[in-house]
C-alpha positions in Angstrom: 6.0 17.6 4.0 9.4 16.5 5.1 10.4 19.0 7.6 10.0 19.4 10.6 8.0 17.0 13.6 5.6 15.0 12.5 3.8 12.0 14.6 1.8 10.7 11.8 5.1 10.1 9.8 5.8 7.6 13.0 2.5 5.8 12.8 2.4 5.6 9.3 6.2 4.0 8.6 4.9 1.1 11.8 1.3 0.9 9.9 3.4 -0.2 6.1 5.8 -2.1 8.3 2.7 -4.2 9.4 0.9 -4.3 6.5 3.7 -5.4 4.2 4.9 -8.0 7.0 1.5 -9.5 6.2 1.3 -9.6 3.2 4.4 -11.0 2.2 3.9 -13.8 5.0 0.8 -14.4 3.5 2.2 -15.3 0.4 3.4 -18.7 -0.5 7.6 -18.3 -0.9 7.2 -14.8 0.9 9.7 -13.9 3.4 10.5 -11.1 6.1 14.4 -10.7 7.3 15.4 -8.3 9.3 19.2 -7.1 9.6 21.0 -4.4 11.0 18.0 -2.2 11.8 16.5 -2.7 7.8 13.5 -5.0 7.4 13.2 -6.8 4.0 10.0 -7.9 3.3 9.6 -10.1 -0.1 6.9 -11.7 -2.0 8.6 -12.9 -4.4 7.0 -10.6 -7.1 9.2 -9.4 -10.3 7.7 -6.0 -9.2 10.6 -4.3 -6.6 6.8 -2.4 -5.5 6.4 -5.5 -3.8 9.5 -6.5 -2.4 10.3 -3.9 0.0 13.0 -2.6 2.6 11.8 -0.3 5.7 13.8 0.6 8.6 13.6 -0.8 11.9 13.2 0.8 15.2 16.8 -0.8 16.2 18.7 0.5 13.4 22.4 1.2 13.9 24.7 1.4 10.4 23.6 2.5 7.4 26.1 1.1 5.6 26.0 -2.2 7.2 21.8 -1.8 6.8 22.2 -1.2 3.1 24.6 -4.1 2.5 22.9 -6.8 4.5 19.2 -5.6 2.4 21.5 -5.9 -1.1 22.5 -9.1 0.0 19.5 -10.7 1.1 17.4 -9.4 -1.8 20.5 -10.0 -4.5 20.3 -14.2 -2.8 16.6 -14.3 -4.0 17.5 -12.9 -7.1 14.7 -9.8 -6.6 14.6 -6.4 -7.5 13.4 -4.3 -4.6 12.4 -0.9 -3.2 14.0 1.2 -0.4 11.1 3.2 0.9 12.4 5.7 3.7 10.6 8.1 5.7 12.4 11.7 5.3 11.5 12.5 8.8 12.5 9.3 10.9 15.5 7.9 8.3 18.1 10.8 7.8 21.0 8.6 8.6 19.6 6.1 6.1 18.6 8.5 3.7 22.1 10.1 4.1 24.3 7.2 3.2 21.6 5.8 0.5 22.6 9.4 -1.4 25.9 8.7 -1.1 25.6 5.5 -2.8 23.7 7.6 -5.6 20.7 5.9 -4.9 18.2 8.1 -6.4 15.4 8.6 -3.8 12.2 10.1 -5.3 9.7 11.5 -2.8 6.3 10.1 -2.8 3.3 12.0 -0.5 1.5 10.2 1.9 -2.2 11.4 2.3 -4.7 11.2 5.3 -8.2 12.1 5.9 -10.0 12.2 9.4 -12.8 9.6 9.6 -16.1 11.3 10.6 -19.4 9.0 11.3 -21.9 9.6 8.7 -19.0 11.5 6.3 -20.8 11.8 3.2 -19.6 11.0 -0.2 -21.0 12.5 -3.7 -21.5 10.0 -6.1 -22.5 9.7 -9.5 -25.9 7.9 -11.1 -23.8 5.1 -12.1 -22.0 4.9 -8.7 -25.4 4.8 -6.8 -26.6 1.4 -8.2 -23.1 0.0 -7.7 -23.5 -3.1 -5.3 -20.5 -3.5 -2.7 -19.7 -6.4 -0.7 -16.9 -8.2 1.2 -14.9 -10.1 -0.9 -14.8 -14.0 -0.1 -13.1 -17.0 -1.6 -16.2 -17.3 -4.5 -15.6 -13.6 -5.5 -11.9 -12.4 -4.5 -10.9 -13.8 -8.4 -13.8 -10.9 -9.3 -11.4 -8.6 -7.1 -8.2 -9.7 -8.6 -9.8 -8.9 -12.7 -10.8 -5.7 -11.4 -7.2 -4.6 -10.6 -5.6 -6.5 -13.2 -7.8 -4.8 -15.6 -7.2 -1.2 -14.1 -3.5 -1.1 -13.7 -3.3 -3.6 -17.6 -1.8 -6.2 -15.2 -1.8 -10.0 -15.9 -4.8 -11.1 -13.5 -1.8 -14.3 -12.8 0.7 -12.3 -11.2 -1.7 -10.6 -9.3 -3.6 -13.4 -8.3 0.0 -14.6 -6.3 0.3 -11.7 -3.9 -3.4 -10.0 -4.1 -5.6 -13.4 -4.5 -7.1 -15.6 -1.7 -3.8 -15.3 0.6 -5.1 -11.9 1.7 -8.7 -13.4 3.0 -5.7 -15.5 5.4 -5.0 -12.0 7.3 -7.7 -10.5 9.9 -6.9 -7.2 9.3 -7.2 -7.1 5.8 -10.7 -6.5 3.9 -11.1 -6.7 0.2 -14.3 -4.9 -1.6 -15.9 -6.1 -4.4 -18.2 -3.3 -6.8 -20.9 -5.0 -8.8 -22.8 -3.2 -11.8 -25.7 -5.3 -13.1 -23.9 -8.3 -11.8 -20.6 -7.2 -13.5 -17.6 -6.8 -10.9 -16.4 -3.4 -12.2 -13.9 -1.7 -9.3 -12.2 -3.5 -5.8 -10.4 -1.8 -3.1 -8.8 -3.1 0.0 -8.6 -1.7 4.0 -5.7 -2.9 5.8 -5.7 -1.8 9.6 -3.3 -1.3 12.1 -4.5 -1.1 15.8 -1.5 -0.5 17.3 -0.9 2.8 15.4 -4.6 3.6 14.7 -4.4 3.9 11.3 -6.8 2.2 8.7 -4.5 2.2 5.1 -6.5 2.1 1.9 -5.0 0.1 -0.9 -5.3 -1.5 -4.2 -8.5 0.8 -5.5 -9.0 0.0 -8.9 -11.7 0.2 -12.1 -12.0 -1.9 -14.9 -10.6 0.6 -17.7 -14.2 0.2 -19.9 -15.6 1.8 -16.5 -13.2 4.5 -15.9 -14.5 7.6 -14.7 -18.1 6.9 -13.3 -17.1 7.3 -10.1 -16.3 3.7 -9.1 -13.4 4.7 -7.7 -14.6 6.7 -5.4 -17.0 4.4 -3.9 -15.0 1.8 -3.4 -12.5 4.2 -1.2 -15.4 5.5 0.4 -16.9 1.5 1.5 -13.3 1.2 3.2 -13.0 4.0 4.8 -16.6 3.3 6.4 -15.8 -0.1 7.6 -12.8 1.6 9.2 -14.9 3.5 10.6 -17.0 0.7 11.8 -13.6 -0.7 13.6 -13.4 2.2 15.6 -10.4 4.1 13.6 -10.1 7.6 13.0 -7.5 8.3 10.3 -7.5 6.4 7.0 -4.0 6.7 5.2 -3.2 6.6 1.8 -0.7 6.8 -0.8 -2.0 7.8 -4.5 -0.7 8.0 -7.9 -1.2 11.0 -9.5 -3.9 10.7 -11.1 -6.1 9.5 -8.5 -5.0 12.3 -6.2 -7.3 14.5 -7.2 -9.9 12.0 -6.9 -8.4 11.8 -2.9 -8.7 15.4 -2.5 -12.0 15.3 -3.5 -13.0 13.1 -0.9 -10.9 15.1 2.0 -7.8 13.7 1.8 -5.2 15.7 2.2 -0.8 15.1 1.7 0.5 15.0 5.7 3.8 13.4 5.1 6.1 11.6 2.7 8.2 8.4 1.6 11.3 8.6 -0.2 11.8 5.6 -2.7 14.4 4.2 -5.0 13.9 1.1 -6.8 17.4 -1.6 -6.8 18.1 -4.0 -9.0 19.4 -7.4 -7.6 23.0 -6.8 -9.0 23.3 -2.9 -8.2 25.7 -2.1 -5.7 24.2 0.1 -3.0 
């Protein structure tokens, strides 16, 4: 996955660049600097998952990139993830090795969007009810994630709560089962790459393994498909890969990550 030419690797670093700008200035205190080709993007989370550095387009020095992201993230007092694209990054990727950084390699998976694609589901999973998330059942959204990934529903609230029903491209998903919210997942689009990203798919732990899951992605991927886009993009852990490969999604590229404290020196 990180060899050799890749366009998708391309569209995929400008669709998280996008995304993650959102987000984070969607978020009350959230910020986006950019310096010497890096772009730090921060919402103020304890989590460095959400506090993030990507390169820019202009980048020049590595070292000078590194230093200025270190300093701006060490101000704010935030731990923070460098998340490189093998493919696009190798000066950055170089120098971040040098520094002992240690970069671990996360895939990227993709599926091509196909009217009418049809997804098995379970008995359970047909009498789940999805809708659009709003501001009287986004809190519904926010317990379903907290719940899956053993979260406090608080901190997520702050970057994954009503602020995201502030950004056009974004769509959260709700899963009702006999009036119980029970699963949520989230589309986040980028027109100018033509990529629709799926994020933040999530069960309630006491409904684990119904299926859920899996319709939730699959409402995402067809109101992406609704919008007129083509490729949905992901990035799973691994043990909802398989659940991805299921559907048709397959790895086509890769990130390279390493999480930095506020007081390391990179």
């Amino acid at each position: 996955m990180a060899g050799g030419s890749n366009p998708l690797a391309h569209r995929f670093h400008e669709h998280l660049r996008d995304v993650w700008t959102r987000l984070a200035r969607s978020v009350p205190g959230g910020w986006v600097h950019d310096a010497h080709g890096l772009r730090c993007i921060a919402t103020g989370s304890p989590s460095p998952s959400c506090n993030l550095a990507l390169s820019d387009a202009d980048r020049r020095d590595p070292r000078a990139a590194l230093d200025a992201a270190h300093q701006r993230f060490g101000q704010a007092r935030l731990s923070w993830l460098l998340k490189l694209s093998p493919q696009l990054d190798e000066d950055l990727v170089g120098h971040a090795r040098r520094r002992r950084l240690h970069l671990e390699e996360e895939p990227v998976y993709a599926m091509p969007i196909r009217p009418r694609t049809a997804t098995s589901a379970s008995s359970s999973a047909s009498r789940l009810s999805i809708r659009v998330a709003d501001h009287d059942t986004i809190d519904d959204a926010v317990a379903c994630f907290a719940d899956g990934f053993g979260t406090e529903p608080d901190a997520v609230r702050r970057e994954l709560g009503p602020n995201l029903l502030t950004i056009p491209t974004f769509t959260v998903f709700v899963g009702e089962l006999d009036g119980e919210a029970v699963a949520t997942s989230m589309l986040a689009t980028t027109a100018d790459v033509g990529l629709a990203g799926i994020y933040s798919v999530a069960t309630r732990v006491a409904h684990q393994g119904r299926g859920f899951g899996t319709a939730l992605t699959a409402a995402a991927v067809s109101a992406a498909a609704q919008q007129g886009y083509d490729t949905a993009v992901l990035e799973p852990s691994p043990s909802g890969a398989p659940m991805y490969r299921r559907m048709g999604f397959e790895p086509v590229t890769s990130t390279l990550e390493a999480v930095v404290a506020p007081l390391d020196r990179t």
